[in-house]
N, C-alpha and C positions, 0 to 999 in steps of 0.2 A: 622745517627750517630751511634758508635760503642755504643753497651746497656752495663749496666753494672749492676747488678741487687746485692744489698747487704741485707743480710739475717739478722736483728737485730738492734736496731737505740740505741746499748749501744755506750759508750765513743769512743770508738774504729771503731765500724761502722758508724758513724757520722762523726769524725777525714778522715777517707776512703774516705767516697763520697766525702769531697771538696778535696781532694788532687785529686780523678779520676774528679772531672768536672774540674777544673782548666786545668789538662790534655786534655779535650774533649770530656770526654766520655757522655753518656746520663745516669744519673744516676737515681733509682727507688731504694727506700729504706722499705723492707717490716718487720712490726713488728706488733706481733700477740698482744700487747696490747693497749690500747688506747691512749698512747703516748710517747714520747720519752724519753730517758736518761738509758734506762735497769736499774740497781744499782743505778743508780745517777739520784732518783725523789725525788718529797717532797711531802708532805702531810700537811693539817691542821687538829686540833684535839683542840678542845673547846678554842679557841683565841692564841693558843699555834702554830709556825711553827717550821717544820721539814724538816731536809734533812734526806733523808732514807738513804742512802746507803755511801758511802764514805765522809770522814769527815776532811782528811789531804790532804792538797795541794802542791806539789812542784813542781819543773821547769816548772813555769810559762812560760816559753820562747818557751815552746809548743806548747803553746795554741798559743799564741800572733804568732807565724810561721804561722798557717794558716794562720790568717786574711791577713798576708804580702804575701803568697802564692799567695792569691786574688785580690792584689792591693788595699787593705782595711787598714785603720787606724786602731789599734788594741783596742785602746782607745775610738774609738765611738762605742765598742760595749761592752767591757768589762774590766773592772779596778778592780785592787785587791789592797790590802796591804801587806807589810811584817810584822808579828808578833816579838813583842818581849814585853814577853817573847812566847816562844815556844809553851812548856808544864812546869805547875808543879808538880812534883814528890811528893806524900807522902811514907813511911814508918810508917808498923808496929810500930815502938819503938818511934815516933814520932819526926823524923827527915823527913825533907823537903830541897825540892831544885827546883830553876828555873832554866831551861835553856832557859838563855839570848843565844839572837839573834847572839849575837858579841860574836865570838870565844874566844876571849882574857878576857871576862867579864861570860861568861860558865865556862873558867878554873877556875876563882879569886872565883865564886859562889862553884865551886867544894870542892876546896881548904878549903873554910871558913866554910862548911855546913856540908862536910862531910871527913874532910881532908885527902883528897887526894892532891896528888902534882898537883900544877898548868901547872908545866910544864910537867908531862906525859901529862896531858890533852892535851896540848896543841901539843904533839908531836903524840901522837894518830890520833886527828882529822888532823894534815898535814901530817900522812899516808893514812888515808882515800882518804884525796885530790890526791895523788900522783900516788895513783893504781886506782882509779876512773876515774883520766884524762888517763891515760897510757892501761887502758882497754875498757872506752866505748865505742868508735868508733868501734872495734872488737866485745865486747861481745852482745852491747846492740843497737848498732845503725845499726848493718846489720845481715843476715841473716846467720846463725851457718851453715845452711845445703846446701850451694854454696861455688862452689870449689873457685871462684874467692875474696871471701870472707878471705878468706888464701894467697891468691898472691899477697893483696893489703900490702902497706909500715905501715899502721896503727897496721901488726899483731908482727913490731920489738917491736914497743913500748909494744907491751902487752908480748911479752916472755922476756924482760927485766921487767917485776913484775912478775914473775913468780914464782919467789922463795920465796916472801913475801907475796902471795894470801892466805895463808894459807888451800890449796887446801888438807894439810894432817891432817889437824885439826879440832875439831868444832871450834864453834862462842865462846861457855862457854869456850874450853880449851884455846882457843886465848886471849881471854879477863881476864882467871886469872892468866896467867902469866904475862899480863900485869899490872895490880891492884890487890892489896891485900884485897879493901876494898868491901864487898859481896853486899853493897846497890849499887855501882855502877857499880860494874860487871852486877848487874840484869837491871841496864838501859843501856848498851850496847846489853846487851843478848837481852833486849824489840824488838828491829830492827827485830829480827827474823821472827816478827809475820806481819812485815808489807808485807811480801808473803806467811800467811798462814804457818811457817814451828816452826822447834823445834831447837832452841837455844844448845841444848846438840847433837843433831844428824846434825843438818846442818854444812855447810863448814863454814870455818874461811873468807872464802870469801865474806860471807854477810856484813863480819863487814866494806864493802864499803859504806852499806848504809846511816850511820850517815854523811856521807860529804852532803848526798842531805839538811839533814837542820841544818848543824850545821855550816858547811861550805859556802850553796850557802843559802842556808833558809827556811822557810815554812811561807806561805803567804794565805792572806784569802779575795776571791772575794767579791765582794760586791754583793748584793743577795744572801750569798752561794752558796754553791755546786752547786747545782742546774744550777746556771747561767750560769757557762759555757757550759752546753749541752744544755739550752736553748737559747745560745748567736752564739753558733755554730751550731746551726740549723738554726737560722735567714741568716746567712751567706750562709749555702747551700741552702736555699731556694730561696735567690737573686743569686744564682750560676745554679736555674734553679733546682735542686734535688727535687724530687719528694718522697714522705713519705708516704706510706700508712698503714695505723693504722688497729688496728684488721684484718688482715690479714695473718692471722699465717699460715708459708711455709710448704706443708707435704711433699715436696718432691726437692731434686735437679735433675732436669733431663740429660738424659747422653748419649752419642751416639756416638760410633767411638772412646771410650776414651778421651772423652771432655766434659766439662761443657755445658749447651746450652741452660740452663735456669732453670727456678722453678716453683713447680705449688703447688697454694694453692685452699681452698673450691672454692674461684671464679672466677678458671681457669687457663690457662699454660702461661708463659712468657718468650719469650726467652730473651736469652743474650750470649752476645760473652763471660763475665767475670761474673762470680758469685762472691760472696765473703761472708764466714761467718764469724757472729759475734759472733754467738750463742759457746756456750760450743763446742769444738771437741768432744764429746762422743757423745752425743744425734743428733751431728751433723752427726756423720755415724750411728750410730744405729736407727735415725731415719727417718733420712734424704737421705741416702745410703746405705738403708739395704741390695739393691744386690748388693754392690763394697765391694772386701777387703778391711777391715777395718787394719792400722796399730797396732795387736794385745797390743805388747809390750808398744806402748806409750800410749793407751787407759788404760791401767792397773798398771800403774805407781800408786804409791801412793798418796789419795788425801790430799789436801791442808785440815787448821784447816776451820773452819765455824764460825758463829759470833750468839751469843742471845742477843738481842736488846730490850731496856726497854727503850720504849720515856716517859717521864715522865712531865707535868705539874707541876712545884713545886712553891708552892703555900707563896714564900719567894725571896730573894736574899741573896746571896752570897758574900762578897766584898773579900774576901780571894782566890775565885777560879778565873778563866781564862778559856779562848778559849778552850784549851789541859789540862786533869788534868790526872793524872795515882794515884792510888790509888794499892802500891802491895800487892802481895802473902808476908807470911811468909814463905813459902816453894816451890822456881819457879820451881825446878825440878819436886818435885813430882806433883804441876799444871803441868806441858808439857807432863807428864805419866799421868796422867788422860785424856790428851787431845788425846794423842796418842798411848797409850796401851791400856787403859782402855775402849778407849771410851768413855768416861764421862766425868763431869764437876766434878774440885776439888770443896770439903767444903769451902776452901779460894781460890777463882780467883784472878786473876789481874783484877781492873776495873778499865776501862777507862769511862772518864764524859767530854760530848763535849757540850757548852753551846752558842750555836750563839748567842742568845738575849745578851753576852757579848757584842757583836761587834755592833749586830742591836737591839735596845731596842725594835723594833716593833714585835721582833717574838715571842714576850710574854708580856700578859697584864703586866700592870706596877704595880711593887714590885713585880712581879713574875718572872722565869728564865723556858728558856725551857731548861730539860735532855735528853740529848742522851745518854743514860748510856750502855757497851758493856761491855759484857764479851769472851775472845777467847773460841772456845768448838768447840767439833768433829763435821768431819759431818756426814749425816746421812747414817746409819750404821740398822735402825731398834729401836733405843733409843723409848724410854718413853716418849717425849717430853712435855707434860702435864706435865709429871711428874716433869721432869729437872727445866722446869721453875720455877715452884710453889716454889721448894727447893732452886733454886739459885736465885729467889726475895727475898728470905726470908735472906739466908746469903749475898744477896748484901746489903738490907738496913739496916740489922743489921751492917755490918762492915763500910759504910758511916756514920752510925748512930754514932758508937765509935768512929772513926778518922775526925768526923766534929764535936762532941759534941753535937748532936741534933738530934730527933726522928724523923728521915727525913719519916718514914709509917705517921707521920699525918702531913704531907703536900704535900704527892701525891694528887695533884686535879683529874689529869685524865690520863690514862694510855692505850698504847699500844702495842704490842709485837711483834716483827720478829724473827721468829725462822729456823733453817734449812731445815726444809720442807719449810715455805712458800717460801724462796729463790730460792730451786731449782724451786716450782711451780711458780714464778711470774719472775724469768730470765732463768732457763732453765739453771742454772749451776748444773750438774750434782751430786746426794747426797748431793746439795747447800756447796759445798767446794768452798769458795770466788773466788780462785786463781787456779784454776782447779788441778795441782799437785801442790806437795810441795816440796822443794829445800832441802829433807833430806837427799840427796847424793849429792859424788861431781860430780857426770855424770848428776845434774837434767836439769841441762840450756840445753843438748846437746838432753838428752831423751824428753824435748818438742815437742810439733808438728810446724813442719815448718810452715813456711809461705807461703806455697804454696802447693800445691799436686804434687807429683813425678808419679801418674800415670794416673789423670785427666789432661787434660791441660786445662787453664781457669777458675781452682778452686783454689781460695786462703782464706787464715784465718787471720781475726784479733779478739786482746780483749786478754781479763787476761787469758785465759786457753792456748795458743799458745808461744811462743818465742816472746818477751823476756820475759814476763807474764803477772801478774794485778797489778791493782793500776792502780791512774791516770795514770801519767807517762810512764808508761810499755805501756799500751793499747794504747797512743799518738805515744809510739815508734812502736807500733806493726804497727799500719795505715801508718806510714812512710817510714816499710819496703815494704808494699803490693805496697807500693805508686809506689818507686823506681825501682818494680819489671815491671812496669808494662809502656810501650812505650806513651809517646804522640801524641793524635794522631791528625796526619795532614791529610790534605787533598790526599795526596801520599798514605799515611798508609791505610788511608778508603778504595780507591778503590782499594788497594791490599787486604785487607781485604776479600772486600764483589765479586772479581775478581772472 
């Protein structure tokens, strides 16, 4: 059988192998930790569960495509829910807002909460819809750096949004010509971050993103996060894929200007197709230290990074939900701490993700588990002792004020992810989530392709490549390697191996 050897068993090279074994390939899947999901594992911490790494879910219909890929019921392995509401929004001045599930009941919440017109709202989010549909077959569901990519009839529809992408604007100047009101300009601007970028410096183009849950929705598996990379490994593993754990790759081997295998501590393997999942940087700097590496897209600016405080709280909540956002008094000058400064503002944006919402088991009872985030650089040489110590201190202080309760004595038990451990325990580069950041409007194109232009047989998936991170992106990223790549028949092999 054709081998196909994938370097990393995150979202994205998991998503890979079943789409290459469905094809026919023989697949080996190598990850240098002791088990799967890269970003997306959980942990338990004194009766309390966690999902570590990503915490918003949308187009479902990703996921559920493999298992149809496979001839599999998507349902006998994993089921989610739609949320509603979303997220709740706090405010400084102590104004609150849900965003409901249903578009038409998000504008009426707008309207009543923070008056705003129902119908901008309403007229926003069916722009969003309008260049979303009209551009992601182009921008997000194939490959930017294939000429045929451009000849196909998908690329009318996206030069007819062309004028209304806001490709000459930010996200901030997009969104306050369209609302007057600053609390909800800043929940539009939030989208910015769900690719690691900066609201005042990124395109007006991001502001696509709100149609993924406002428009189609955000939805929450059962098991969490988690479950889908453990639901979709069951899958590859009844597909015959092969996983092997602790076996971290130090090299891609190369010959003739092709891929032809990888070799880790416990020896060489070949393969017709390699594929990484790992970060692009450390993927040639480590991986390919004697191939040219693509200077320019290696140097790109990286994405923001995340400080994570799992928290045991030693209460419940009946006021919070699934999503809660907790803002800044001042979002700009947060996005200049994030990204000029390199540092964490004195007031961040925090965000508080509470699964035992949904499953009461992931927290003893009358108790809630915290996933509490703050966005913040990544690493640059920072303090990071340092950063923490100061930003627990003004994150439970300003939960403290805007919940009305001394939330430091009811931390039962606590854990930290900071941007070193990310880089060290995924091998995202300076631990930047989303490998670069979308603060031009050239960044979709200056990504790293999905494939190598001067290896043949070397391709990329996962959040640092085209289309980027996030669930979603990394789902799309696997689907472009997918399509890139022949099925192989019986004809195919022995021309192959001829």
């Amino acid at each position: 059988m054709t081998k196909a050897t994938i370097i990393g068993s995150g979202i994205g090279g998991i998503a890979t192998a079943i789409r290459l074994a469905v094809k026919g390939y023989d697949v080996t899947v190598f990850e240098a930790n002791a088990s799967f999901g890269g970003k997306m594992h959980q942990f338990d911490l004194q009766g309390y569960r966690f999902d570590a790494g990503p915490s918003l879910f949308t187009l479902p219909h990703l996921v559920d495509e493999l298992f149809t890929l496979a001839g599999r019921n998507p349902s006998d392995y994993f089921t989610y829910t739609r949320l509603d509401p979303i997220t709740h929004y706090f405010w400084p001045d102590g104004s609150q807002l849900k965003a409901y599930a249903d578009a038409e009941a998000f504008a009426v919440e707008a309207e009543q909460q923070l008056g705003v017109k129902a119908q901008d709202v309403r007229d926003v989010l069916a722009k969003s819809a309008r260049l979303y549909k009209g551009t992601a077959d182009t921008f997000l569901h194939k490959s930017l750096h294939r000429l045929d990519t451009y000849l196909s009839a998908d690329v009318l529809k996206a030069l007819g949004c062309l004028s209304d992408l806001g490709l000459t604007t930010t996200m901030h100047d997009a969104n306050t010509r369209l609302f007057k009101d600053p609390r909800f300009v800043q929940l539009l601007d939030r989208f910015a971050t769900y690719n690691g970028s900066d609201p005042y410096q990124a395109p007006g183009t991001l502001n696509l993103i709100p149609h993924l849950e406002h428009n189609i929705g955000a939805f929450y598996p059962k098991g969490g996060i988690y479950s889908i990379a453990a639901s979709l490994v069951k899958l590859a593993e009844e597909l015959g894929v092969a996983f092997r754990y602790n076996e971290r790759v130090e090299r891609i081997i190369t010959q003739n200007g092709k891929a032809t295998g990888i070799e880790t501590s416990s020896g060489r393997y070949s393969a017709e197709v390699v594929v990484s999942n790992m970060d692009v940087v450390p993927t040639y700097r480590r991986l390919l230290p004697d191939q040219p590496a693509p200077e320019q897209t290696l140097q790109q600016p990286r994405s923001s990074s995340a400080l994570i405080y799992y928290w045991g709280i030693a209460r419940e909540f009946p006021e919070l939900h699934l999503h809660n956002i907790f803002f800044s008094q001042d979002y700009k000058k947060e996005f200049e701490h994030i990204f000029r400064h390199k540092s964490i503002s004195p007031d961040p944006t925090v965000y508080v993700n509470i699964t035992s919402k949904m499953e009461k088991s992931d927290a003893p009872a009358g108790c809630e588990n915290w996933f509490v985030m703050v966005n913040v650089p990544h690493h640059q040489g920072q303090n990071w002792e340092q950063l923490i110590s100061t930003t627990r201190q003004s994150v439970t202080d300003k939960l403290s004020r805007m919940l009305q309760t001394d939330l430091s004595k009811l931390i039962a038990c606590e854990q930290v992810l900071d941007p070193l451990l990310i880089e060290q325990q995924t091998s995202s580069y300076a631990g930047a989530l989303y490998g670069s950041s979308s603060n031009n409007r050239m960044a979709a194109f200056l990504r790293h392709p999905n494939f190598s232009s001067r290896l043949k047989g070397l391709y990329f998936c996962g959040g640092s490549v085209h289309p980027g991170g996030g669930i979603p992106l990394c789902l799309l990223s696997a689907r472009i390697v997918g399509s890139l790549l022949p099925v192989v028949t019986p004809a195919n092999k022995s021309k192959q191996h001829a």
